[in-house]
C-alpha positions in Angstrom: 93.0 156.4 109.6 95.9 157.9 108.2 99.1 156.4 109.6 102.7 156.1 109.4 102.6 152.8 108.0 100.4 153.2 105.7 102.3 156.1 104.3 105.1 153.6 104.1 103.2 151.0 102.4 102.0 153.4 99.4 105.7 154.9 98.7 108.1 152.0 98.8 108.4 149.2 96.4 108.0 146.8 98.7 104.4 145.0 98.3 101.5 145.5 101.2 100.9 142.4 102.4 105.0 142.0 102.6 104.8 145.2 105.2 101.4 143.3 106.8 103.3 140.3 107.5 106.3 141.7 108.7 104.8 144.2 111.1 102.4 141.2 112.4 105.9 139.1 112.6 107.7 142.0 114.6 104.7 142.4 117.0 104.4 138.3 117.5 107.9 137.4 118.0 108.3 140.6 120.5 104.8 140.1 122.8 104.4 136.6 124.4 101.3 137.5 124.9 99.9 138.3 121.5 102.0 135.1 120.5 99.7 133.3 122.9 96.7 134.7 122.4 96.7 134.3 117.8 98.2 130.8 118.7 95.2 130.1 121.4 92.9 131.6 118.9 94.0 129.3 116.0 94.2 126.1 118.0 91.0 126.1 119.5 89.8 126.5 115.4 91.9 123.8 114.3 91.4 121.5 117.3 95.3 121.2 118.3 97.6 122.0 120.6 100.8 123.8 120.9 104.4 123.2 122.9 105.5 126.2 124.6 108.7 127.4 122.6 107.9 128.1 119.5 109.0 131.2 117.0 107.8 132.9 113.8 109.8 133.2 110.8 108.9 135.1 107.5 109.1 133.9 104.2 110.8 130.6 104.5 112.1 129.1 100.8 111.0 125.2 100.7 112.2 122.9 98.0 109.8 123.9 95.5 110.8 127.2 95.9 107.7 128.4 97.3 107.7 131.1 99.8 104.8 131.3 102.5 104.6 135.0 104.3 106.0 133.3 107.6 105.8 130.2 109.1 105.5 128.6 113.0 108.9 126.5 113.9 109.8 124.5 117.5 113.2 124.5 118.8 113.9 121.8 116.1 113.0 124.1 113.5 110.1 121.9 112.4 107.0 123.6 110.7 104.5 123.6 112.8 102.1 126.4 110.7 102.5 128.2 107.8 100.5 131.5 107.0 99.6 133.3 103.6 98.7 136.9 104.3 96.5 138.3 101.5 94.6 141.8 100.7 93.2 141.6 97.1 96.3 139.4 95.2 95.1 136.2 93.5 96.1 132.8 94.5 99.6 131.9 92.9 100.2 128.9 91.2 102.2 127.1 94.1 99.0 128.1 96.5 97.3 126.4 98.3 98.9 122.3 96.9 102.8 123.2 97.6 101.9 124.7 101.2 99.6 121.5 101.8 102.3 119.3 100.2 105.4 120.7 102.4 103.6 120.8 105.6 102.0 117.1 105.4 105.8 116.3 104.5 106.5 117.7 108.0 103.9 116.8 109.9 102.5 120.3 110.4 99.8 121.3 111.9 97.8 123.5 109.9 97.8 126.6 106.8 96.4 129.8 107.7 95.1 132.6 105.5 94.3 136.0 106.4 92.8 138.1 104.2 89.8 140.7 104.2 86.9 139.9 106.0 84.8 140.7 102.7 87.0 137.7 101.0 87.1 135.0 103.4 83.8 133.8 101.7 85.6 133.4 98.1 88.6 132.6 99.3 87.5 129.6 101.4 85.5 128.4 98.1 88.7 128.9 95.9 91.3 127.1 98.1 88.9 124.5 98.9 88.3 123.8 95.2 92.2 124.0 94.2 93.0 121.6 96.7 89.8 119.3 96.7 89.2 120.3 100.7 85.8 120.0 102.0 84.3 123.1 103.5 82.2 121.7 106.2 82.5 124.3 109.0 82.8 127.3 107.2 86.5 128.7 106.6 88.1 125.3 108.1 88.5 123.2 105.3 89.3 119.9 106.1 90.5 116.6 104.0 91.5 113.2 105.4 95.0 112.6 106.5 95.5 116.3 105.2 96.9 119.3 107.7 93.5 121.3 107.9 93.2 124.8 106.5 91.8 127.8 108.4 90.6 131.4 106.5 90.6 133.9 109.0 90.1 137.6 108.4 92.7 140.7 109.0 89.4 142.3 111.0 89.5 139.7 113.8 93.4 139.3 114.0 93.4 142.4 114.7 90.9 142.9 117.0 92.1 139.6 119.1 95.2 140.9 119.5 94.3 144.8 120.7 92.5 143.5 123.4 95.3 141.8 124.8 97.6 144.4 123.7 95.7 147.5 125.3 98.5 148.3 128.2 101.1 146.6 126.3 104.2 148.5 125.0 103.2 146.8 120.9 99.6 148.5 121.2 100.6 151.1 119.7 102.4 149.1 116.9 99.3 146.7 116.4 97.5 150.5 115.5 99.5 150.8 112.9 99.1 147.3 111.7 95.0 148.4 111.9 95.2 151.7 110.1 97.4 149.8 107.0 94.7 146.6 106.7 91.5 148.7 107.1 92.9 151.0 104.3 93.8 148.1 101.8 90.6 145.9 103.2 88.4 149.0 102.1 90.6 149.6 99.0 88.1 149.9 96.1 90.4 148.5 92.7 91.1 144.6 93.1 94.2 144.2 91.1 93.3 142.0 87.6 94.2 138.3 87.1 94.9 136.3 84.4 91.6 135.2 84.1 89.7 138.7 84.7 91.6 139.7 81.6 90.5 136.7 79.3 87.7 136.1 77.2 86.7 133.5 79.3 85.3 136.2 81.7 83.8 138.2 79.2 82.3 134.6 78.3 81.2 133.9 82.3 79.7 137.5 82.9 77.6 136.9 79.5 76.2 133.5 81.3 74.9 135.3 83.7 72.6 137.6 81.9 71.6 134.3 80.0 70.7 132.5 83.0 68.4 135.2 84.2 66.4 135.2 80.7 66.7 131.6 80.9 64.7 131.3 84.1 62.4 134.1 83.5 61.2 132.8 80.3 60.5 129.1 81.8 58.5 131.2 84.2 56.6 132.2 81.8 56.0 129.4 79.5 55.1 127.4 82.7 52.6 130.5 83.6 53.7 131.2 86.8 54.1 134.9 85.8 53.4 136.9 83.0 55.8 140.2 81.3 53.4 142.1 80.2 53.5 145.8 80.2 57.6 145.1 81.6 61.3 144.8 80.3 64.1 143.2 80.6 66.4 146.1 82.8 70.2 146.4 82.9 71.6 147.9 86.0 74.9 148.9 87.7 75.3 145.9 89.5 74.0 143.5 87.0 70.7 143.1 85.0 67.1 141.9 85.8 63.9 140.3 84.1 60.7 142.1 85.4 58.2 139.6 86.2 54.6 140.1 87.9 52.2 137.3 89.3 49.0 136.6 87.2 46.6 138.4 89.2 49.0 141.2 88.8 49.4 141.7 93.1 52.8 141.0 93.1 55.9 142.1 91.3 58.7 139.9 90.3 62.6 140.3 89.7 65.0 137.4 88.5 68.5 139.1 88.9 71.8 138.8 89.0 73.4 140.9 91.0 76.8 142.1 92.0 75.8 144.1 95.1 73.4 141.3 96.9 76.4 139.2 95.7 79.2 140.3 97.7 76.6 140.8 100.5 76.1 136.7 100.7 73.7 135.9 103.4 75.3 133.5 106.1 78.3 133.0 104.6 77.0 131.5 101.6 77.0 134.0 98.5 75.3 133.6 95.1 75.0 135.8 91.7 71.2 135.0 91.1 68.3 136.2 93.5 64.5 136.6 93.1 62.8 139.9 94.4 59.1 140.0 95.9 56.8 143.4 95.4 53.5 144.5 95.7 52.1 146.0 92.7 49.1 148.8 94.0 46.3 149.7 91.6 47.9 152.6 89.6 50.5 150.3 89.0 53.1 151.2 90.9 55.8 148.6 92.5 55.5 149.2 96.5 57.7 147.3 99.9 57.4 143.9 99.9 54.5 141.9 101.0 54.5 141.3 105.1 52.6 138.1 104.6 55.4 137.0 102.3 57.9 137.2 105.1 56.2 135.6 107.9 55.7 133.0 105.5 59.5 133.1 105.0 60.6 133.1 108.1 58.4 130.6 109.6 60.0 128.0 107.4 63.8 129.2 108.0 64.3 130.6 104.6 66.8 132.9 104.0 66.1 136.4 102.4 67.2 139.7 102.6 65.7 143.4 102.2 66.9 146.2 101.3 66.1 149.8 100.1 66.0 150.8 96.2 64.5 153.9 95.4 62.7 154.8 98.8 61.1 150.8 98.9 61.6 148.4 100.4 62.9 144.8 98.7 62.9 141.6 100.0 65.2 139.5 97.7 65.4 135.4 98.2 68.8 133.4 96.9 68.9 131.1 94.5 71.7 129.0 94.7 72.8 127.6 91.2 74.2 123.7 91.3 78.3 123.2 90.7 79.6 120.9 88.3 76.5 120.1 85.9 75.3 121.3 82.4 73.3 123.9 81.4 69.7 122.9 81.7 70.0 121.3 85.1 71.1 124.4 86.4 68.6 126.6 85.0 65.6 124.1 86.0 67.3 123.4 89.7 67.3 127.7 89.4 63.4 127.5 88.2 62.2 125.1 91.0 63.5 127.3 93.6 61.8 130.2 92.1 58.8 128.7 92.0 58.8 127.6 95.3 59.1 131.2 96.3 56.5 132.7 94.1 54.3 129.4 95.5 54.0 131.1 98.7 52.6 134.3 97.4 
C-alpha cells in the first residue's frame, strides 16, 4: 500500500515509530470512540477498569529521563498507562525496569507494547526476562505487586480500531496509519544491536550447529539411528544432521532452523526441531509417514508440515531447557527426540 505517510516516514528525519505513535495519538485523542474501543480492548486484557476522562500524551520525560512514546493521564494528570511503540528497534537500556519503576511509583495501571505481530513472541520473552515477569498467559506478563505488562501487535490495533472507525471522519487517517505499519512490519532488514554485532553472537549461532551434532551423535551412539550412506547438510536457514531409522523405513533430520523458527507453533518458538520421512526402496526420502501423525495427534503433540522440494515434512519441536549447562540441555534435547523416533 503505498501511502502518504509512508512517503513521509521514509524522507524525514524523524524516526517511524515516532510518526506511528503520533498519528495513533492524533487519531485517539480526536475519536472518542477509538479512545474507547483500544481502552475497552486493553482493559478487558489487563483485568481493570477505566474513569471516563482520561487523555493521551506522547513522550512524557520522567525523572530518569526516560521517555515512553505516550502515556494515559486523568484530569489529575496521573499515569494511568504508558505505551512503547516498536517496529524492529531493540529494547533500550531504561526498557522495560524505568517504565515499571515510574508507573508502580504512580500507581499505574499497566505498560503496553505494540510492536509487529511476527515479534510479539520475542518480545514477550525478552521483557519478561529483563524484568523478571512471569509469562503465564501469553503476552500478559504479570509479577506480584507489579503494574502488569501487555504485548500487543500493530496488526490488531489496527484492525480493532477500523472496525469502529468505518463511517467515522479518522477512517481514513487510521488507513494511513495501516499502510505505514504493514510496510515497516513486512520490512525485511532488522536494524543490528549491540549484541548482533559481537562475538558473542558469532559465539551463540556456532552453539547451535554444535547442539545439532551434539544430539545427532548421542542418537547414534545410543543406536537409535544410524548415518550411513548421509551428511551432515548446511542450509539457508540453518544446518541439519541426516539421520535414518535402523530398518532404514524412515528418514531423520536434527535441525536448526531459522525459518521453522520464526514460524513458532502456538506461540512458543524454538531453534531445534526433528523431521520425520519415509525412505522408499530406491532410496529416495518421500512425505512423511501418515501413521506418524495420527500417532501425533492423538496424543496432543505439536508438529508442523511443510513443503521442501515437492514433499512433504512433518517437523516436531524440541524445546531446549533455560538456565542450565551444556549436557543437560543436550540430553533434555535427546529424550525428546527419542520419544518422537519411539513412535515410529
Amino acid at each position: 500500500m503505498s501511502l502518504l505517510l509512508c512517503h513521509i516516514a521514509n524522507s524525514v528525519g524523524t524516526s517511524t515509530e515516532d510518526i506511528a505513535t503520533m498519528s495513533l495519538h492524533y487519531i485517539l485523542q480526536n475519536s472518542q470512540i477509538a479512545k474507547e474501543a483500544l481502552l475497552s480492548f486493553i482493559g478487558t486484557e489487563l483485568g481493570t477498569e477505566f474513569e471516563q476522562e482520561l487523555h493521551f500524551e506522547i513522550q512524557s520525560g520522567g525523572e530518569n529521563k526516560e521517555r515512553p512514546d505516550m502515556s494515559l493521564r486523568n484530569t489529575k494528570n496521573d499515569e494511568i498507562l504508558l505505551f512503547e511503540m516498536k517496529f524492529w528497534a531493540g529494547l533500550t537500556d531504561k526498557q522495560p525496569n524505568t517504565y515499571i519503576d515510574r508507573l508502580k511509583k504512580n500507581n499505574g495501571k499497566g505498560l503496553i507494547f505494540v510492536c509487529p505481530k511476527s515479534r510479539v513472541i520475542s518480545l514477550s520473552d525478552e521483557v519478561a526476562t529483563l524484568a523478571g515477569y512471569e509469562r503465564q498467559q501469553g503476552r500478559l506478563l504479570q509479577k506480584n505487586a507489579f503494574p502488569p505488562i501487555l504485548i500487543m501487535s500493530w496488526e490488531e490495533l489496527i484492525d480493532l480500531l477500523e472496525t469502529r472507525l468505518l463511517s467515522e471522519p479518522f477512517y481514513n487517517d487510521l488507513l494511513q496509519l495501516k499502510g505505514l505499519t504493514g510496510e515497516m512490519n513486512n520490512q525485511d532488514f532488522r536494524p543490528f544491536s549491540a549484541f548482533d554485532l559481537s562475538s558473542n553472537m558469532a559465539t551463540r549461532i556456532i552453539d547451535y550447529y554444535r547442539i545439532v551434532d551434539k544430539i545427532a551423535d548421542s542418537l547414534i551412539i545410543h543406536n537409535f539411528c544410524n548415518s550411513k550412506g548421509l551428511q551432515a547438510a548446511p542450509q539457508k536457514d540453518g544446518y541439519c544432521r541426516y539421520l535414518k531409522t535402523e530398518n532404514s523405513e524412515t528418514g531423520i533430520g536434527i535441525l536448526y532452523s531459522c525459518n521453522l523458527w520464526q514460524k513458532g507453533l502456538n506461540r512458543k518458538t524454538s531453534p531445534f526441531w526433528i523431521t520425520l520421512q519415509i525412505i522408499d526402496c530406491d532410496n529416495n526420502w518421500c512425505n512423511y509417514p501418515n501413521e506418524l501423525r495420527c500417532k501425533l495427534e492423538t496424543l496432543g503433540q505439536e508438529f508442523i508440515v511443510y513443503r521442501h522440494r515437492n514433499k512433504e515434512i512433518l517437523a516436531v519441536p524440541l524445546y531446549a531447557l533455560r538456565n542450565t549447562n551444556e549436557y543437560e540441555t543436550v540430553e533434555n534435547l535427546v529424550k525428546q527426540a527419542k520419544n518422537i523416533i519411539e513412535l515410529i
